[in-house]
N, C-alpha and C positions, 0 to 999 in steps of 0.2 A: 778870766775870759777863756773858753773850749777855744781850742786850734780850730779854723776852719778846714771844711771838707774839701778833698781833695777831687771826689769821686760824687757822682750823683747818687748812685744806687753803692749798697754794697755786701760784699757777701761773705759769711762767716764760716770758715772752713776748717775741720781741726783735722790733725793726723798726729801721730805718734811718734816720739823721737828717744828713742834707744838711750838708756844711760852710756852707754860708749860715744855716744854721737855729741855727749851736752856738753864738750868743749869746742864746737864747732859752733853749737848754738848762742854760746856764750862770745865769740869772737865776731860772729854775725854781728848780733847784739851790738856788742863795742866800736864794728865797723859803721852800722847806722850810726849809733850815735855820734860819733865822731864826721860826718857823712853831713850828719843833720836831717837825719829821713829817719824812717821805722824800720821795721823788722820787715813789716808787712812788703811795704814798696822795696827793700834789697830782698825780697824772698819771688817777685814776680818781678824782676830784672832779671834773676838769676836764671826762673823760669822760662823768659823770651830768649836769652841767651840758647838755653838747652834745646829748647824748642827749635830755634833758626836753625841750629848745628845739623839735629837728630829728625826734626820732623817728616818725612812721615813715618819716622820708626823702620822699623822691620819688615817692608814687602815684601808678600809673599808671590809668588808665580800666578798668575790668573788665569782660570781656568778660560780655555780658547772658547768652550761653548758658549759662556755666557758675553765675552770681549771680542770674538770675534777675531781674535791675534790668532797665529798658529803657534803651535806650541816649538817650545826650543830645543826638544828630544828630534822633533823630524828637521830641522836644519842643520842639526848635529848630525845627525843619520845620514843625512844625504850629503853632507863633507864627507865623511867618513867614504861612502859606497866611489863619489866622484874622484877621490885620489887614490883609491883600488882600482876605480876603473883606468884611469890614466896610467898604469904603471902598468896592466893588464894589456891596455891597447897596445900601449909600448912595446911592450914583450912579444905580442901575439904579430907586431909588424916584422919584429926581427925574427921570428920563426917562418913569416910568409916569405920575407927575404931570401930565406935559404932552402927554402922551399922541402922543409921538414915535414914530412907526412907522418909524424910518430902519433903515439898514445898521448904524448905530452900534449901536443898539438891541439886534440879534441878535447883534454882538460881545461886547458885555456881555452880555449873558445866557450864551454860549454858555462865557465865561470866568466866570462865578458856576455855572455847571453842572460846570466840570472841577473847579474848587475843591472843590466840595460834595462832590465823588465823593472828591477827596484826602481830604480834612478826616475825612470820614467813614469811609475806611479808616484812618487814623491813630487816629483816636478810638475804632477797635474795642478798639485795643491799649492808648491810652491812658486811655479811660475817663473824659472829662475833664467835669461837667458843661456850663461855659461853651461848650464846643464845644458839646454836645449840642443848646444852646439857639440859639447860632451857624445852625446846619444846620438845626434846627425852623424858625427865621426864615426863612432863604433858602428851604427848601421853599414856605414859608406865600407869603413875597412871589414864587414863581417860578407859584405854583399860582393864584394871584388873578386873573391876568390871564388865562392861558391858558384 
């Protein structure tokens, strides 16, 4: 009497297995049978297994035009400009403090004035409060003095 069917449909799939591999294949093998199942059924366990772990594989970055995400280059970018600019204002207070009118002075400034223009075109896109208040600052301390 044939074993009955386990599966309603079913489907016949081959792949190729490496003479280095056919001691694996062969302990599979002894695993079902000992198991009391197939090849087939420990070969799509092993499968769901891999699958639960690994699924969806290897994502890659998606592109913003088509998702509608912003990309992770301008959120980086704009850490990046917001903790220049922070250490910038910083400096640029302690020079208004002591009321340096030097070369240095209009360096820093001039470098808290490109930042701000960065920051603040990034932050159209990203919408970010912290910047928001970043940029208020700089304006507030760049406008005090002038």
């Amino acid at each position: 009497m044939p074993r009955p069917r386990r599966w309603k449909a079913i489907r016949i799939t081959s792949f190729y297995i490496p003479i280095e591999a056919e001691e694996i294949v062969k302990k599979a093998e002894e695993l079902a049978k000992r198991d009391s199942t197939t090849l087939s059924e420990l070969i799509i366990k092993a499968l769901a297994e891999y699958i639960e772990k690994h699924y969806p594989g290897n994502p890659q970055i998606p592109l913003p035009t088509y998702t509608g995400q912003l990309p992770p280059a301008k959120t980086l970018e704009a850490r990046i400009i917001a903790r220049q600019l922070k250490k910038d204002l910083e400096l640029l207070q302690v020079i208004y403090n002591k009321r340096d009118n030097t070369l240095y002075r209009y360096q820093v400034e001039s470098r808290v004035v490109k930042l701000l223009e960065k920051l603040a075109k990034l932050n159209e896109i990203l919408e970010n409060r912290e910047y928001r208040k970043l940029i208020e600052e700089g304006m507030k301390l760049l406008n005090q003095i002038v």
